[in-house]
PyMOL Python script that loads the backbone (N, CA, C, O; Angstrom):
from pymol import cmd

cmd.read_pdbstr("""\
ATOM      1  N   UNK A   1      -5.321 -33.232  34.399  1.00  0.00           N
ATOM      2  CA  UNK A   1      -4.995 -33.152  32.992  1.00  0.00           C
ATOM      3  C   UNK A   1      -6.204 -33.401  32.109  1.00  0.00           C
ATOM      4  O   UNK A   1      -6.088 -33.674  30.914  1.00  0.00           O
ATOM      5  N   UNK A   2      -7.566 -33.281  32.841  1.00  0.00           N
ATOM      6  CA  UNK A   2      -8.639 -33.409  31.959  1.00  0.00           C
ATOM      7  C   UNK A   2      -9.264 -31.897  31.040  1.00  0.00           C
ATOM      8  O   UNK A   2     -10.301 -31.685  30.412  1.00  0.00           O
ATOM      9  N   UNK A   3      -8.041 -31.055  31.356  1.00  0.00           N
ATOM     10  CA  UNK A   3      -8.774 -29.793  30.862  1.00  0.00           C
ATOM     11  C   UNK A   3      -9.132 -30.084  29.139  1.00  0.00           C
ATOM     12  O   UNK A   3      -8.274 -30.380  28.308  1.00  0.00           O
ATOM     13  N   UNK A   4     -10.548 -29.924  28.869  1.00  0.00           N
ATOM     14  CA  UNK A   4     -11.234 -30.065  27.677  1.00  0.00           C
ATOM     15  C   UNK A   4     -11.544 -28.629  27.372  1.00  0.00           C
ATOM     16  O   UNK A   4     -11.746 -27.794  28.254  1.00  0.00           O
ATOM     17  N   UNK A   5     -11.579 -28.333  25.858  1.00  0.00           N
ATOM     18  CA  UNK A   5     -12.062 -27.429  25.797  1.00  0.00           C
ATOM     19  C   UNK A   5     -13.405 -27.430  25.679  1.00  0.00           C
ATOM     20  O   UNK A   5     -13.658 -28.623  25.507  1.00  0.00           O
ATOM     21  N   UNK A   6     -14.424 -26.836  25.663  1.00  0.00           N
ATOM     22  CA  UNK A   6     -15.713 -27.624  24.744  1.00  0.00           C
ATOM     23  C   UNK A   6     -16.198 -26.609  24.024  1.00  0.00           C
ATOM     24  O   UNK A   6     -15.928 -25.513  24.517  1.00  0.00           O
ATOM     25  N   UNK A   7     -16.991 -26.570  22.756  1.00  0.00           N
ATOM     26  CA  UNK A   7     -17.604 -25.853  22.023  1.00  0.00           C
ATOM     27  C   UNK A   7     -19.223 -25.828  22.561  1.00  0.00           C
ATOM     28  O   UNK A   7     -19.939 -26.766  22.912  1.00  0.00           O
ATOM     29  N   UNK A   8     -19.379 -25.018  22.516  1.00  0.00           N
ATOM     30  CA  UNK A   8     -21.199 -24.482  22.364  1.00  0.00           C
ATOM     31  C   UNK A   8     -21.870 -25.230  21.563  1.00  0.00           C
ATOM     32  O   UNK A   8     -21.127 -25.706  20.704  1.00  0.00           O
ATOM     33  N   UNK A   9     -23.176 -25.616  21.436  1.00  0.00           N
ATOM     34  CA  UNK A   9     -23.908 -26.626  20.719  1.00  0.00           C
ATOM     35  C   UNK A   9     -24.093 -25.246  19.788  1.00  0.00           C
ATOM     36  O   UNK A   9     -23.993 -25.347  18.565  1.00  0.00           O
ATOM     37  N   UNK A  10     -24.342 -24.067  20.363  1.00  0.00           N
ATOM     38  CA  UNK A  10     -24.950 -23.400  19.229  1.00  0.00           C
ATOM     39  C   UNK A  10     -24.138 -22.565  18.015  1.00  0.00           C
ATOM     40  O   UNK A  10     -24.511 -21.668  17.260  1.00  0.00           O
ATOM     41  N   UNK A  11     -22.821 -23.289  18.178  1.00  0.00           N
ATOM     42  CA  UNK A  11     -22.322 -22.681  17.026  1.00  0.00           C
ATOM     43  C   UNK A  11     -22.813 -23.010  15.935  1.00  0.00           C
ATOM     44  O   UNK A  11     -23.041 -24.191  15.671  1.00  0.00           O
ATOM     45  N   UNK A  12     -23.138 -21.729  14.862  1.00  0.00           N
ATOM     46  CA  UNK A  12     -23.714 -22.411  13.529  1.00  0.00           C
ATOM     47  C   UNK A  12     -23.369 -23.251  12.870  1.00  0.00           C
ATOM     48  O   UNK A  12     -22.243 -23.269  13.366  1.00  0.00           O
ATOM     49  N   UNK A  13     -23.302 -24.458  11.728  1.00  0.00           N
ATOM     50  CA  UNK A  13     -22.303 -25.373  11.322  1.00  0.00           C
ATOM     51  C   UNK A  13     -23.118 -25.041   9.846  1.00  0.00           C
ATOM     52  O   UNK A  13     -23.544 -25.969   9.157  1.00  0.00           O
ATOM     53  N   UNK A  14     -23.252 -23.866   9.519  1.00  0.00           N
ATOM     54  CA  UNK A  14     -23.363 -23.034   8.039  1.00  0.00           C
ATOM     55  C   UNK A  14     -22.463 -22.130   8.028  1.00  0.00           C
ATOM     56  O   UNK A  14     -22.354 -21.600   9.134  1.00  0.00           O
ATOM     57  N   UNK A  15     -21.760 -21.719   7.237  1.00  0.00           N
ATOM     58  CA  UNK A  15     -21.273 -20.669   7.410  1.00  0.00           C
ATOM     59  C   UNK A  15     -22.032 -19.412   7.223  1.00  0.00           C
ATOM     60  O   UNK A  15     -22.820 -19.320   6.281  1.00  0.00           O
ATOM     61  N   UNK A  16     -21.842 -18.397   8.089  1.00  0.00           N
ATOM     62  CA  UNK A  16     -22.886 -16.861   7.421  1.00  0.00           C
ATOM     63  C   UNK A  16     -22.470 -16.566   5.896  1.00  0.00           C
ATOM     64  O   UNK A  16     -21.421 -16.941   5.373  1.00  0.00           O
ATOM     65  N   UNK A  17     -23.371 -15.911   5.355  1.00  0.00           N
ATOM     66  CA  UNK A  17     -22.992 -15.626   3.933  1.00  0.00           C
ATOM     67  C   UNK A  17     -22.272 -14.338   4.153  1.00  0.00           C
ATOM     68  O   UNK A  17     -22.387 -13.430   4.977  1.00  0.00           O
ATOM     69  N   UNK A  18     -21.544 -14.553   3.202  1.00  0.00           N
ATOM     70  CA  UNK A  18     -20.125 -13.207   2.975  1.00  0.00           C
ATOM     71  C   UNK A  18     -20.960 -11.891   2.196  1.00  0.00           C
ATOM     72  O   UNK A  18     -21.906 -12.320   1.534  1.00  0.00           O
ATOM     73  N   UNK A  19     -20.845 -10.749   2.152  1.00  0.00           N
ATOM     74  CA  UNK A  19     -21.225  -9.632   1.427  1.00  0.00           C
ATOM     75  C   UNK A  19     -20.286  -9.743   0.209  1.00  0.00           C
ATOM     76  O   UNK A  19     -19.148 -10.189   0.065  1.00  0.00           O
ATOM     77  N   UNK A  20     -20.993  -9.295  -0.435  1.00  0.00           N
ATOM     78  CA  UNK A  20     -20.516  -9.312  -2.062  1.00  0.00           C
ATOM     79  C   UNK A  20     -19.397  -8.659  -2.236  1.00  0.00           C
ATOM     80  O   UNK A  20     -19.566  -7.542  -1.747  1.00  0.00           O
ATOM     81  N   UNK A  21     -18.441  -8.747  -2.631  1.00  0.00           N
ATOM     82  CA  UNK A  21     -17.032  -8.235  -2.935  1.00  0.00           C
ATOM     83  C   UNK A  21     -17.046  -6.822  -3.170  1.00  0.00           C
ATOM     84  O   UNK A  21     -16.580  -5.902  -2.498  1.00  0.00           O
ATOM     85  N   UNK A  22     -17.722  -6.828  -4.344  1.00  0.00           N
ATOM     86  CA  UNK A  22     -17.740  -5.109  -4.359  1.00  0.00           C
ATOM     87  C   UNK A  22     -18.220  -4.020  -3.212  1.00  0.00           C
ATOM     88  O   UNK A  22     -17.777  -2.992  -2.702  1.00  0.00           O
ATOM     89  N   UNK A  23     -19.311  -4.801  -3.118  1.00  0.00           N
ATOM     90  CA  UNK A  23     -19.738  -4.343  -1.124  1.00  0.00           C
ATOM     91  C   UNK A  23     -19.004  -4.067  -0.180  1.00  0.00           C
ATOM     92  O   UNK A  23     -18.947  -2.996   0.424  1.00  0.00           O
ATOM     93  N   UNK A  24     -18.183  -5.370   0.061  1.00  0.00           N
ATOM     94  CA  UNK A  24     -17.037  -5.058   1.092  1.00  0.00           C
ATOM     95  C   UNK A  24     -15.597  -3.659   0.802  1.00  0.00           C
ATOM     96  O   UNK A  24     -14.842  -3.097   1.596  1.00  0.00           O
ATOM     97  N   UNK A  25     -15.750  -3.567  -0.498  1.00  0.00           N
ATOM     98  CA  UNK A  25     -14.801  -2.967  -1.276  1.00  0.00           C
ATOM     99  C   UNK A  25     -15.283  -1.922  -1.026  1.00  0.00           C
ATOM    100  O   UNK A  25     -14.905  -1.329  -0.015  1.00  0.00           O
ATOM    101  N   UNK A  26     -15.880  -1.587  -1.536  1.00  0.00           N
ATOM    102  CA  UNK A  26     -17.015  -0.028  -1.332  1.00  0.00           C
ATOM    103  C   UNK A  26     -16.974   0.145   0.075  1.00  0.00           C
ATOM    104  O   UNK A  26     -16.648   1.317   0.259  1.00  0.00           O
ATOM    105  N   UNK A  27     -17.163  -0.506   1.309  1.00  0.00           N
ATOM    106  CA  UNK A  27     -17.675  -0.072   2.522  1.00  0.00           C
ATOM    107  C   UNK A  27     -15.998   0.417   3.176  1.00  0.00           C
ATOM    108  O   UNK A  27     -15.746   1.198   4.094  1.00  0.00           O
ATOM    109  N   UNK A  28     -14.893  -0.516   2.150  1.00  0.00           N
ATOM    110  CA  UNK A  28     -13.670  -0.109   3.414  1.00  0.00           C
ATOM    111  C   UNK A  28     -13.343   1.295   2.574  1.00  0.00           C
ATOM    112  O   UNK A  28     -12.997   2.241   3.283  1.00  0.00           O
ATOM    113  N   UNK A  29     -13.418   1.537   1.091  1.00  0.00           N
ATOM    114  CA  UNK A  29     -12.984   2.857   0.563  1.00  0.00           C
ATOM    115  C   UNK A  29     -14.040   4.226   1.520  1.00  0.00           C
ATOM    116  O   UNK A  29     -13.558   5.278   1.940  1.00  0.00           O
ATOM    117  N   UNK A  30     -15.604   3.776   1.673  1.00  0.00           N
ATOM    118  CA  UNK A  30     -16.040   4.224   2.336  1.00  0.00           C
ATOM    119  C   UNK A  30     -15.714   5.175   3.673  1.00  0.00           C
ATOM    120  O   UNK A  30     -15.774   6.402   3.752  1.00  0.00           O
ATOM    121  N   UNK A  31     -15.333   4.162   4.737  1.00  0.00           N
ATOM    122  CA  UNK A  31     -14.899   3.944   5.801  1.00  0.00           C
ATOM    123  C   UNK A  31     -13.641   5.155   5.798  1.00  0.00           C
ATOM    124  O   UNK A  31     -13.689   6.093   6.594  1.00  0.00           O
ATOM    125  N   UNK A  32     -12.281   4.969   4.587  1.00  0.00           N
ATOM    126  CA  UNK A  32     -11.163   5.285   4.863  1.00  0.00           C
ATOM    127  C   UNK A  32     -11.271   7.085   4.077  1.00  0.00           C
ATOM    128  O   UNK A  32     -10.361   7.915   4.083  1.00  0.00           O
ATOM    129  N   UNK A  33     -12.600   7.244   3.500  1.00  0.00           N
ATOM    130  CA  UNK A  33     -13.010   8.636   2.885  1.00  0.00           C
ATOM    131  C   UNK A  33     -14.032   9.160   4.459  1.00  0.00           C
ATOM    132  O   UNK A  33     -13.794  10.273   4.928  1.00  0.00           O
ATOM    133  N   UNK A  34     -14.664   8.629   4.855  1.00  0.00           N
ATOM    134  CA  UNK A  34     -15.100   9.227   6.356  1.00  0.00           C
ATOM    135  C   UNK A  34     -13.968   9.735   7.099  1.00  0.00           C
ATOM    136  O   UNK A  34     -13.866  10.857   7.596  1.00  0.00           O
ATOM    137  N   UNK A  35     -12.926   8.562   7.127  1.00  0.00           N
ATOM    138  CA  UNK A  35     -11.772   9.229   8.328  1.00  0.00           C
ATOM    139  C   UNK A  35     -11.147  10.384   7.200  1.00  0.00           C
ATOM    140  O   UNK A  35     -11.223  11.490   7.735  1.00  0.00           O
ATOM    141  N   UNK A  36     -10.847  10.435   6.499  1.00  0.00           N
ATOM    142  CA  UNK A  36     -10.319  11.575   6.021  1.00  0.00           C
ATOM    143  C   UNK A  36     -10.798  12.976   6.487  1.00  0.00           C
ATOM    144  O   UNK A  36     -10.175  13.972   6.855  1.00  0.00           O
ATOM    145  N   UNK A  37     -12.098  12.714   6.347  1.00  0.00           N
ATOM    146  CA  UNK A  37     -13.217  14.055   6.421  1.00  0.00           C
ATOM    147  C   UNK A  37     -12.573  14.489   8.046  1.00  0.00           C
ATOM    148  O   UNK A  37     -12.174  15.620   8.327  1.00  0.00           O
ATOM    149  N   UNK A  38     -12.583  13.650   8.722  1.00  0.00           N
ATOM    150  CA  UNK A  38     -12.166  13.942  10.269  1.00  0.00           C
ATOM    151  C   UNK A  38     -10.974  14.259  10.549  1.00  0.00           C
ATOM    152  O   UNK A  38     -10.732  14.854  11.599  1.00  0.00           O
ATOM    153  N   UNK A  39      -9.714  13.828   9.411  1.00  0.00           N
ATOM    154  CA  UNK A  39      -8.418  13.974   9.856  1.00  0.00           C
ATOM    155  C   UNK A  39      -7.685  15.356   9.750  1.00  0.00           C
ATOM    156  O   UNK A  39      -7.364  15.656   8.600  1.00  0.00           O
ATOM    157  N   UNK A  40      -7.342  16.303  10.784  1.00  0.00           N
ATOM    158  CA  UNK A  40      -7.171  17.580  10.557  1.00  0.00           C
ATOM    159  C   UNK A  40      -5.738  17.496   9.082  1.00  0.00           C
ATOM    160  O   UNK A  40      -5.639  18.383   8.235  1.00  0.00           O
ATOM    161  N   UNK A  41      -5.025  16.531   9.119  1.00  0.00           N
ATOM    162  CA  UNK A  41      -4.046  16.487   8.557  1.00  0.00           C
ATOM    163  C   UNK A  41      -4.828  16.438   6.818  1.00  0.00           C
ATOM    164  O   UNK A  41      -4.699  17.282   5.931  1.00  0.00           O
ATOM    165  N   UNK A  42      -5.347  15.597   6.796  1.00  0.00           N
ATOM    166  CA  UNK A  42      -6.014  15.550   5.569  1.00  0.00           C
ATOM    167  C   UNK A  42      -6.714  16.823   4.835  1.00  0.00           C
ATOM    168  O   UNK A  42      -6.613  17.219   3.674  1.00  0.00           O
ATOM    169  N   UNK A  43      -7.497  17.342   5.989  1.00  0.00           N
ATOM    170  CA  UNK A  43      -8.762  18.219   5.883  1.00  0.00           C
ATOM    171  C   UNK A  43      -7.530  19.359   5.300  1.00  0.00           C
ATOM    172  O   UNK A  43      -7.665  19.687   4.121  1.00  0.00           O
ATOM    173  N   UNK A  44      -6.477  19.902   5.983  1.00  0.00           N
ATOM    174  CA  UNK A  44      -5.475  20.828   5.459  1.00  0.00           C
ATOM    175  C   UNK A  44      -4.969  20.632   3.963  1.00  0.00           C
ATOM    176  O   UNK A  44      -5.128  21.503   3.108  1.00  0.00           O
ATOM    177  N   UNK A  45      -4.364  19.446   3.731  1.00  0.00           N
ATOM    178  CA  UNK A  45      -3.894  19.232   2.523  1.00  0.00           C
ATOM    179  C   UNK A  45      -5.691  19.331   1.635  1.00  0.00           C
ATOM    180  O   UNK A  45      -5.847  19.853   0.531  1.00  0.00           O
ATOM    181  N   UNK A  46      -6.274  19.007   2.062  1.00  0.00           N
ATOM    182  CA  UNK A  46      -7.668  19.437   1.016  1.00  0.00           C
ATOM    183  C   UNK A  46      -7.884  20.516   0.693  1.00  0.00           C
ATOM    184  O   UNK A  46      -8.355  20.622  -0.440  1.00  0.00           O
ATOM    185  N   UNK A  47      -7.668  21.764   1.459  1.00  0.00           N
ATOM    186  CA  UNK A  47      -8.036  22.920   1.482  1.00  0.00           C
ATOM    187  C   UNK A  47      -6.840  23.734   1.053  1.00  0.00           C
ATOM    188  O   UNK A  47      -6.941  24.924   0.753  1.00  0.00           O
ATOM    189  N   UNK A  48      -5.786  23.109   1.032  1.00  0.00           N
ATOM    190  CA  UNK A  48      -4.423  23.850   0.278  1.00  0.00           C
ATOM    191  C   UNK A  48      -4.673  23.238  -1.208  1.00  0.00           C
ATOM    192  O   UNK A  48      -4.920  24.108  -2.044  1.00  0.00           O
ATOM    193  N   UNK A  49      -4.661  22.285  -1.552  1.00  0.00           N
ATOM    194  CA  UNK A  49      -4.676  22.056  -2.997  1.00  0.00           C
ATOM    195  C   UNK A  49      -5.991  22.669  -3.244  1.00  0.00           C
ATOM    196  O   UNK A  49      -5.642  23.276  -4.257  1.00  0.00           O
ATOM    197  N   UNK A  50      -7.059  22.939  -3.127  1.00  0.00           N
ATOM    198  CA  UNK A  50      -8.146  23.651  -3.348  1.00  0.00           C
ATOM    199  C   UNK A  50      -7.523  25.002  -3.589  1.00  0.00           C
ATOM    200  O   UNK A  50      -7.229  25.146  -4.775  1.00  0.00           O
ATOM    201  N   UNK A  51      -7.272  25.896  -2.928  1.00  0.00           N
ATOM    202  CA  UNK A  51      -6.369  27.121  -3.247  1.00  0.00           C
ATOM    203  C   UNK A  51      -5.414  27.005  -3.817  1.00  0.00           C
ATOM    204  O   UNK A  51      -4.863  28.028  -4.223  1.00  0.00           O
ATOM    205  N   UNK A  52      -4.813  25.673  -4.087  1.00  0.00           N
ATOM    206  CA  UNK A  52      -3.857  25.777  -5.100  1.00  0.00           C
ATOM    207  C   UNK A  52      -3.842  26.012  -7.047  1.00  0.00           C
ATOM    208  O   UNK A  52      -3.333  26.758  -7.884  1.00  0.00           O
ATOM    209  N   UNK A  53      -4.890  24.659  -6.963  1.00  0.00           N
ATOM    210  CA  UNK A  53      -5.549  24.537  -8.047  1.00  0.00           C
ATOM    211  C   UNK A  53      -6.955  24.341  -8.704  1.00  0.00           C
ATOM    212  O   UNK A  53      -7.490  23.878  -9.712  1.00  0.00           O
ATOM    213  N   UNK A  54      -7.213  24.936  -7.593  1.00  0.00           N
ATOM    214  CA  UNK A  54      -8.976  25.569  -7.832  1.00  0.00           C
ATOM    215  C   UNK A  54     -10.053  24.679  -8.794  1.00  0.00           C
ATOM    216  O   UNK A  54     -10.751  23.921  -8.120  1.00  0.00           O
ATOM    217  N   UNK A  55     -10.252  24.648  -9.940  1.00  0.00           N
ATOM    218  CA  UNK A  55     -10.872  23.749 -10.644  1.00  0.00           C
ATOM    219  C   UNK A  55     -10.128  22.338 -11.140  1.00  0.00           C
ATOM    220  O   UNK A  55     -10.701  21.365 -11.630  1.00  0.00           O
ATOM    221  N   UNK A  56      -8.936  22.460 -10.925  1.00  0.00           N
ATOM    222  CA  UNK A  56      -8.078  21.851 -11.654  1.00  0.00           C
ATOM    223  C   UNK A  56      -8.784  20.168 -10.994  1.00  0.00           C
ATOM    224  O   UNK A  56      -9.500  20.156  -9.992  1.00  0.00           O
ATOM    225  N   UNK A  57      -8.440  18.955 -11.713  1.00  0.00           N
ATOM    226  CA  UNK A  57      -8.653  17.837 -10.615  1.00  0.00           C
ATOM    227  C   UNK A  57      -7.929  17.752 -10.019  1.00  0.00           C
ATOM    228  O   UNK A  57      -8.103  16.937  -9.114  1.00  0.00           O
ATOM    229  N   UNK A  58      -6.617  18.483 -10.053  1.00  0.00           N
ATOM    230  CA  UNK A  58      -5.395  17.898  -8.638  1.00  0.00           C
ATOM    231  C   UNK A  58      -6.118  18.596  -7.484  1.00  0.00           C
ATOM    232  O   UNK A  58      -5.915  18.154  -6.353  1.00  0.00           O
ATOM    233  N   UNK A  59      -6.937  19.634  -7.645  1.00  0.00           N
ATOM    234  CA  UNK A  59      -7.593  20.024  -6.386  1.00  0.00           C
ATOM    235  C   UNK A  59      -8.718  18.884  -5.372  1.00  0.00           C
ATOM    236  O   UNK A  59      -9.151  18.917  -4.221  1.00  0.00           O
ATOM    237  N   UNK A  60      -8.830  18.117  -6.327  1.00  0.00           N
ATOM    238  CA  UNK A  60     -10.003  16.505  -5.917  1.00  0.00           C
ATOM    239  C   UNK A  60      -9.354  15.592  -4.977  1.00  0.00           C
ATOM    240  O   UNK A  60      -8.130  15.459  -4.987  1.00  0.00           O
ATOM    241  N   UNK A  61     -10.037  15.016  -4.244  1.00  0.00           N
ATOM    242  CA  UNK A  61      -9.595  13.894  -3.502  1.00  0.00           C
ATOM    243  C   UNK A  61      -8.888  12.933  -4.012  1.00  0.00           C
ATOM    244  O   UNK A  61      -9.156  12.874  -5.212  1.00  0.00           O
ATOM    245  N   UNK A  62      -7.999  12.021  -3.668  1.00  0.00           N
ATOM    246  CA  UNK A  62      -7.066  11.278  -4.768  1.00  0.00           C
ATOM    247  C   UNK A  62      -8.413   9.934  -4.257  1.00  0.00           C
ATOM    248  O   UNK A  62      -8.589   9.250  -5.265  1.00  0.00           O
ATOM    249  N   UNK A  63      -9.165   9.505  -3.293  1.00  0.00           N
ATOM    250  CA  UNK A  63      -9.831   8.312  -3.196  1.00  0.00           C
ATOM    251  C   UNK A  63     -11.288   8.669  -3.078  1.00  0.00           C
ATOM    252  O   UNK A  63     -12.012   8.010  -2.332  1.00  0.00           O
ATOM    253  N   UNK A  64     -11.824   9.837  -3.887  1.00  0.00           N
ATOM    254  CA  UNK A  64     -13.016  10.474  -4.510  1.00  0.00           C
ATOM    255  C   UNK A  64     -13.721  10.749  -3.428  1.00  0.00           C
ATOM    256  O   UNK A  64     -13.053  10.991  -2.422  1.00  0.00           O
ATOM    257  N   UNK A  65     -15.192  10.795  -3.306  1.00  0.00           N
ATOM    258  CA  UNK A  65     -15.766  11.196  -3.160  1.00  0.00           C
ATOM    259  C   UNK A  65     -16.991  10.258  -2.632  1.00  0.00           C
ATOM    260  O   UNK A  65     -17.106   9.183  -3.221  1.00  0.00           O
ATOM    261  N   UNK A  66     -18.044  10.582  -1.444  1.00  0.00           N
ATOM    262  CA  UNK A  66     -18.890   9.568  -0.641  1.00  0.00           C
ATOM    263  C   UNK A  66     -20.009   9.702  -2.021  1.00  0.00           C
ATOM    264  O   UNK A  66     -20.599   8.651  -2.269  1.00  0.00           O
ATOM    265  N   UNK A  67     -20.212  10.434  -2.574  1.00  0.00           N
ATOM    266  CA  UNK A  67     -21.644  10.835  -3.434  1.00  0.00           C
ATOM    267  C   UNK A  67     -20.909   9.883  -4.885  1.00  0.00           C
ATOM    268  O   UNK A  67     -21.667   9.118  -5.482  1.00  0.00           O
ATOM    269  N   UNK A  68     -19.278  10.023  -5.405  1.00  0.00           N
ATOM    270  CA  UNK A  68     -19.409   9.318  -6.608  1.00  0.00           C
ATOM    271  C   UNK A  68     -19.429   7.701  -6.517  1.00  0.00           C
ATOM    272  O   UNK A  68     -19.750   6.916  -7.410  1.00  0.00           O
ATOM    273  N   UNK A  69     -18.943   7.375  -5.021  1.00  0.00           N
ATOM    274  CA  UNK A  69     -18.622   6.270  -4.650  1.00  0.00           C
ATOM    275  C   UNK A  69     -19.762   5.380  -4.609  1.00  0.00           C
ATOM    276  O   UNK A  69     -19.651   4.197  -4.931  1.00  0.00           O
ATOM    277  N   UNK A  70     -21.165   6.043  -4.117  1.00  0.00           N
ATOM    278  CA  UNK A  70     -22.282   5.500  -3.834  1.00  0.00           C
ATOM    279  C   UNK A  70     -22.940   4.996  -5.212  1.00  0.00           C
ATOM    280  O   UNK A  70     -23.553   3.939  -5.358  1.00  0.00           O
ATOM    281  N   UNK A  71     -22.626   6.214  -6.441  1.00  0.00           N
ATOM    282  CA  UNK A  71     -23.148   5.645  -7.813  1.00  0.00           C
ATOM    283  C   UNK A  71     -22.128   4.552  -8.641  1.00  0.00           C
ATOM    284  O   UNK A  71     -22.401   4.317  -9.818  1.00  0.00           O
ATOM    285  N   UNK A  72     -21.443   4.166  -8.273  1.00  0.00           N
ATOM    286  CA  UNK A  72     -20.582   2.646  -8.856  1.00  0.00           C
ATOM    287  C   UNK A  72     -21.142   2.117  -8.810  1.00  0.00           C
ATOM    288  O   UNK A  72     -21.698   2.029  -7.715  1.00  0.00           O
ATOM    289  N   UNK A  73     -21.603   1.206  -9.920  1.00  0.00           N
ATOM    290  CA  UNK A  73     -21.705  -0.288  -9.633  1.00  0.00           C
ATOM    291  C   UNK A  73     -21.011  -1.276 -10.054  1.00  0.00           C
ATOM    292  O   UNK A  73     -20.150  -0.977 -10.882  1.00  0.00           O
ATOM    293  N   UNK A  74     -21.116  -2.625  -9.691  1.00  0.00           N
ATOM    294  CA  UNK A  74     -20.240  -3.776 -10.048  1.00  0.00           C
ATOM    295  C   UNK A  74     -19.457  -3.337 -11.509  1.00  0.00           C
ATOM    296  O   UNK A  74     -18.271  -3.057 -11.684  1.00  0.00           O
ATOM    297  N   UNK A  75     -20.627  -3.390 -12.518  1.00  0.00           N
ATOM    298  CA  UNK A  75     -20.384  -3.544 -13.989  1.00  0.00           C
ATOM    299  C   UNK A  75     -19.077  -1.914 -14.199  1.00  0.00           C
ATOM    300  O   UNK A  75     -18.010  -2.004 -14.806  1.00  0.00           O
ATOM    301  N   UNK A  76     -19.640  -0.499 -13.461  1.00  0.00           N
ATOM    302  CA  UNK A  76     -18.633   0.153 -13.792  1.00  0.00           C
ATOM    303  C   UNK A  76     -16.861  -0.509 -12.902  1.00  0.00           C
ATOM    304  O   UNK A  76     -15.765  -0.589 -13.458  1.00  0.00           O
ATOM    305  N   UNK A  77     -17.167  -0.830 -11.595  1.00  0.00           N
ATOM    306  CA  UNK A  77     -16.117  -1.662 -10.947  1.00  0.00           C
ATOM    307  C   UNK A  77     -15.077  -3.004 -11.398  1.00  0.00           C
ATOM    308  O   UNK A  77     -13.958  -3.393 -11.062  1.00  0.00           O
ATOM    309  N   UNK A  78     -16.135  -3.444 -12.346  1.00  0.00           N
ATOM    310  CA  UNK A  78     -15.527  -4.522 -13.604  1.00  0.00           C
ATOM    311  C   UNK A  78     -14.941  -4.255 -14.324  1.00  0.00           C
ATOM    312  O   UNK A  78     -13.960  -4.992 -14.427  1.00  0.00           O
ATOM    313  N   UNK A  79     -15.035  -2.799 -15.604  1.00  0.00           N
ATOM    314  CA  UNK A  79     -14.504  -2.300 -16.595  1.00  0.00           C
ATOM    315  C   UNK A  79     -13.323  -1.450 -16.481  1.00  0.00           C
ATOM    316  O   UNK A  79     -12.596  -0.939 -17.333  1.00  0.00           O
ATOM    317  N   UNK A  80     -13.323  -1.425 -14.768  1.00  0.00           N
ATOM    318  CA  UNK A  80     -12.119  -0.546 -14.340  1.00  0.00           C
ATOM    319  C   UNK A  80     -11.114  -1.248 -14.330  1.00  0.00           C
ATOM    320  O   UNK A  80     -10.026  -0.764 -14.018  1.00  0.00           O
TER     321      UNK A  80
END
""", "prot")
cmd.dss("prot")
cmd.show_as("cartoon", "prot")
cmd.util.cbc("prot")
cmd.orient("prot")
């Protein structure tokens, strides 16, 4: 009944620093606009509303775009 658990000496006893909120925010909208690009299901509904409504914005991604996503910053992410 001596089972101990034991910890590693080298666990850090700092915590790592966290990425900045908007960072993390940005990387999962990121992330979930990559899988889109890959998802045949998606990629279809993209290319039907494109022929649907051609210039219109309902033809646009409803969670934008990797190129507008990259020019946000905090301050526009704040005012939103």
């Amino acid at each position: 009944m001596r089972n101990k658990i034991t910890l590693p000496q080298t666990l850090p006893l700092v915590p790592r620093p966290q990425p900045e909120p908007s960072n993390r925010v940005r990387a999962q909208i990121l992330s979930g606009i990559i899988a889109n690009e890959r998802a045949p299901k998606a990629i279809a509904q993209r290319k039907s509303l494109r022929a649907i409504y051609r210039t219109h914005p309902y033809s646009r991604p409803n969670d934008g775009a990797k190129e507008s996503l990259a020019a946000n910053t905090q301050t526009d992410l704040s005012a939103a």
